[in-house]
C-alpha positions in Angstrom: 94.6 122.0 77.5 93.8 121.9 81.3 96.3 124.0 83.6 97.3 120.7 85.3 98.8 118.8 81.6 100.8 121.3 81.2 102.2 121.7 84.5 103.3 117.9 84.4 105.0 118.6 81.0 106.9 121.5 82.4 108.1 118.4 84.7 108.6 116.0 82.2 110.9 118.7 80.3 112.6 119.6 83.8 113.5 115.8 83.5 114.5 115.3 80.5 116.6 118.4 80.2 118.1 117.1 83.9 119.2 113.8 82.1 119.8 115.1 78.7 122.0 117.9 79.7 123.7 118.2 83.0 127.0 118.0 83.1 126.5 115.2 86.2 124.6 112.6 85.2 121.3 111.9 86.8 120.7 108.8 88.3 117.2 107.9 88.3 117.0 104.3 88.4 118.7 101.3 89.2 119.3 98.3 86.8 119.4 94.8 88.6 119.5 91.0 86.5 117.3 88.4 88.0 118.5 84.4 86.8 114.6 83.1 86.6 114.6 79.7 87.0 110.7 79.7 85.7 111.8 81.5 83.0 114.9 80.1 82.3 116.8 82.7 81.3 118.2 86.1 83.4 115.4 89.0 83.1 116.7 92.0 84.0 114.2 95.0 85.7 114.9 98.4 86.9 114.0 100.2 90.0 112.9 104.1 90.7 112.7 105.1 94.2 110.0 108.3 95.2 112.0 111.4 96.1 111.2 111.1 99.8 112.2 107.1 100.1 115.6 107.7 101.5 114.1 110.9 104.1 111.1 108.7 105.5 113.0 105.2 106.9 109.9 103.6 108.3 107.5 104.6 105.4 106.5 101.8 102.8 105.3 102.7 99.3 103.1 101.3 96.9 105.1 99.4 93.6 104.2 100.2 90.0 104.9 97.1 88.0 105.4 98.1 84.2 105.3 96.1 81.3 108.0 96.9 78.0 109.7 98.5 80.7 113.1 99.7 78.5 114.9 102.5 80.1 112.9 105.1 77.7 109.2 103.6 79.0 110.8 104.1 82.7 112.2 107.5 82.5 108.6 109.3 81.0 106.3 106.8 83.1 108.5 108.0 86.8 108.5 111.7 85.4 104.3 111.5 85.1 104.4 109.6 88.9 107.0 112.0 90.1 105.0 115.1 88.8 101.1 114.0 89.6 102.8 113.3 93.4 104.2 117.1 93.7 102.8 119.5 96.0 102.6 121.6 92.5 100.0 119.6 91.0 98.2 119.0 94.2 99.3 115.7 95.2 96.8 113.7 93.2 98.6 110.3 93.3 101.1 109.1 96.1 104.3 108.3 95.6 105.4 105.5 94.1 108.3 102.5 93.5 108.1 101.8 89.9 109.7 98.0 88.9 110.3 98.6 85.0 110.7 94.9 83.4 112.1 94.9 79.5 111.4 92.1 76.9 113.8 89.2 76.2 110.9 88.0 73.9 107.8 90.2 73.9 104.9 88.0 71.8 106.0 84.8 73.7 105.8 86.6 77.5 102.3 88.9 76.7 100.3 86.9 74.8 98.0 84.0 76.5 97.5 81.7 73.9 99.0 80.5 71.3 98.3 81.5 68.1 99.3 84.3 65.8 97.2 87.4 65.1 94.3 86.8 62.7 91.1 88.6 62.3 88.1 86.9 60.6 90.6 84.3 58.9 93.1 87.0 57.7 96.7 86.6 58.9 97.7 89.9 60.3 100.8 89.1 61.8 102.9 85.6 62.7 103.4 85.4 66.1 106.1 82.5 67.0 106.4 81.3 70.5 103.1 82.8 71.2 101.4 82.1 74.5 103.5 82.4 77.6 101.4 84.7 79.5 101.3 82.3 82.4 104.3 81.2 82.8 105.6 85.2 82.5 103.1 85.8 85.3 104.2 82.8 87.3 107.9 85.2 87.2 106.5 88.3 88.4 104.5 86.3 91.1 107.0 84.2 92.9 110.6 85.5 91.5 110.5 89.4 91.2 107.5 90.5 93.8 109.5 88.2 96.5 112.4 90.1 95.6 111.1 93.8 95.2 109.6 93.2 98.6 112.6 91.9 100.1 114.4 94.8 98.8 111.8 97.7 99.3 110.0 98.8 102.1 106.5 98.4 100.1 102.6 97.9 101.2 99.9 95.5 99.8 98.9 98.4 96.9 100.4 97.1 93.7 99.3 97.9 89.9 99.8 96.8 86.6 100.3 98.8 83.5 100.2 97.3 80.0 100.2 98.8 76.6 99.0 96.9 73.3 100.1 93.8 73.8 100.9 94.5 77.5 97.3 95.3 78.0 96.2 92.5 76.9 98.4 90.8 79.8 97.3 93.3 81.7 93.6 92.1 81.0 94.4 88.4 81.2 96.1 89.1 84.4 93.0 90.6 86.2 90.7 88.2 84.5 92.6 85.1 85.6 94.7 86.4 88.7 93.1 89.2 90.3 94.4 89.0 93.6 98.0 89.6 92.0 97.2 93.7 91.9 95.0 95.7 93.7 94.7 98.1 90.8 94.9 97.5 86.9 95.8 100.2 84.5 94.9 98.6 80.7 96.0 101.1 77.5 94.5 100.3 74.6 94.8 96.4 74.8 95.3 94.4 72.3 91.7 92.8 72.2 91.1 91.3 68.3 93.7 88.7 69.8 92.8 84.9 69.1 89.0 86.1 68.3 88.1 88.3 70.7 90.0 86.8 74.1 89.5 88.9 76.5 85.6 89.3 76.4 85.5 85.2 75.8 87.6 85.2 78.8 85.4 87.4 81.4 81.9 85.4 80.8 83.7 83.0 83.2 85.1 85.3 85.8 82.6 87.6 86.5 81.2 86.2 89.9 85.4 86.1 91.2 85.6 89.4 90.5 82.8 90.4 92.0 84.3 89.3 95.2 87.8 90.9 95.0 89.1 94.3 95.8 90.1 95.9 93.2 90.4 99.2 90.4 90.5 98.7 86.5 91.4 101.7 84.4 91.6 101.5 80.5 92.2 103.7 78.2 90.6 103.4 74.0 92.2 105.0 71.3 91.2 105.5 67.5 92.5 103.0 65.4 89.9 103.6 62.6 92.3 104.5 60.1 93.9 101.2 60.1 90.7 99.6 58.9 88.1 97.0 60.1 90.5 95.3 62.6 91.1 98.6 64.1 87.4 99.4 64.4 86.9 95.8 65.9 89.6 96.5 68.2 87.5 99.2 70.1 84.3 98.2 69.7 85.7 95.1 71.2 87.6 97.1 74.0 84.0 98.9 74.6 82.8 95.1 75.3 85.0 94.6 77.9 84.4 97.4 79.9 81.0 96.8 79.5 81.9 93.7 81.0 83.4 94.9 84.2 81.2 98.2 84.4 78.6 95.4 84.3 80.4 93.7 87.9 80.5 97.2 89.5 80.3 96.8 93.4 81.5 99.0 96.8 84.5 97.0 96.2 85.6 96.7 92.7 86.0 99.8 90.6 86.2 100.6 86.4 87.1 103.9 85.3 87.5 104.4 81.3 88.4 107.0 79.0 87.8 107.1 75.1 90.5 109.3 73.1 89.3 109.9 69.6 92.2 112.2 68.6 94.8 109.5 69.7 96.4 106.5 68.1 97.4 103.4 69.2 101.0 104.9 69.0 100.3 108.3 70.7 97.7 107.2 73.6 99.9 105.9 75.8 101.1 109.4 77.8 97.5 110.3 78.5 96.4 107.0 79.4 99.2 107.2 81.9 98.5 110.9 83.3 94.8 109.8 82.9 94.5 106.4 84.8 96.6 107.3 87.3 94.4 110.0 88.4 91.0 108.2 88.4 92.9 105.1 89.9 94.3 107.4 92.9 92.3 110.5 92.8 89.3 109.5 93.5 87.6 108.6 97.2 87.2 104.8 96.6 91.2 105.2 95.9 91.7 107.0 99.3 89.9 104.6 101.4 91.7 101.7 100.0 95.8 103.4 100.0 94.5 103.9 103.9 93.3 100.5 104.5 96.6 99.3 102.6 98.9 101.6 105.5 
């Protein structure tokens, strides 16, 4: 295991211990309820602020927007920020706000379409209330980004992380609002939804991407073991980074990883640690974090 993984989980268990065991509690995010009137209903989100956010008054930061943000998915996903922007692992990532948003009602907000999940006529799973992709994006577009950057001194760099069926919001997102994020971080994506969506979605979009901005990084995992839908699920997943490797320009970056030892259930950590780096690591990422300044 390269030096640097285990450095950040010496972090991550520095964390944890720090909020499992101290006598004071540690505070490491804020909690804060939004009443959506797209939506409907109050969404609550929490906030982390980067360590040096309260010492530099005139710096702004970029925002992590997170998807199934509970308090569990913001606690690991800040310690992996925290620890890739320490001096210790050689500041590979800046600093970051992260804006964790939780589920009222997951398959109605991350899905795009309406319909449950089938593959090749076989009911995998019902899905009621599916489809409200747009109208959750519509929320995080004019309700909580207004706020966070009302709130928060923050700058134009803002990305997207999905999981499952948050990847494949993540995905419909860039496809159908790229100018929302500069920089999209897909883990293993949901992409047998409503046959094949994402790829049938890209045919369209491939000359408006090619004029954005932007960096894509998505992460695969083996799902072989739960049978032919799990095999269809990368091979399909493969597609669409064939897709966007296929709109590679100056401007629009794709960065991938295949993880054959990891399931759907255990990819997420490394896609994390992973994206991150090629996202912010590498020198199309420093140009455009100076261009964003």
């Amino acid at each position: 295991m390269p030096y640097p993984f285990v450095s950040l989980c010496g972090s991550l268990l520095i964390l944890f211990s720090f909020c499992c065991f101290s006598a004071t509690p540690v505070e490491f995010a804020k909690q804060y309820t939004y009443p959506s009137k797209i939506m409907a209903e109050e969404r609550e989100y929490s906030v982390y602020l980067p360590p040096s956010y309260t010492q530099h008054s005139t710096q702004s930061y970029p925002v992590i927007y997170v998807l199934d943000g509970d308090q569990s998915k913001l606690l690991s996903i800040s310690g992996v920020v925290q620890a890739l922007s320490t001096e210790e692992l050689e500041n590979q990532i800046p600093q970051f706000i992260i804006v964790a948003i939780p589920n009222t009602n997951r398959s109605r907000d991350l899905t795009p379409t309406q319909t449950d999940l089938i593959y090749k006529g076989k009911e995998l799973a019902k899905i009621p209330g599916s489809g409200g992709a747009d109208k959750f994006l519509n929320f995080i577009q004019n309700e909580l980004m207004p706020q966070i950057e009302k709130s928060y001194r923050t700058n134009q760099t803002k990305v997207l992380v999905g999981m499952s069926f948050g990847g494949l919001f993540t995905g419909h997102a860039l496809l159908t609002r790229p100018e929302m994020f500069s920089h999209y971080l897909i883990a293993d994506a949901t992409y047998v939804w409503d046959d094949n969506y994402l790829n049938r979605i890209a045919l369209g979009q491939i000359e408006r991407l090619k004029q954005k901005r932007l960096s894509v990084y998505l992460a695969l995992a083996n799902n072989d073991h739960i049978g032919e839908h799990g095999v269809a699920n990368r091979a399909w997943g493969n597609g669409f980074i064939a897709r966007l490797n296929a709109i590679r320009s100056d401007n629009f970056h794709v960065y991938s990883d295949y993880f054959p030892k990891q399931r759907h259930g255990t990819v997420q950590m490394l896609a994390w640690y992973h994206g991150l780096v090629a996202l912010f690591s590498a020198p199309s990422a420093t140009a455009s974090m100076k261009n964003d300044r």
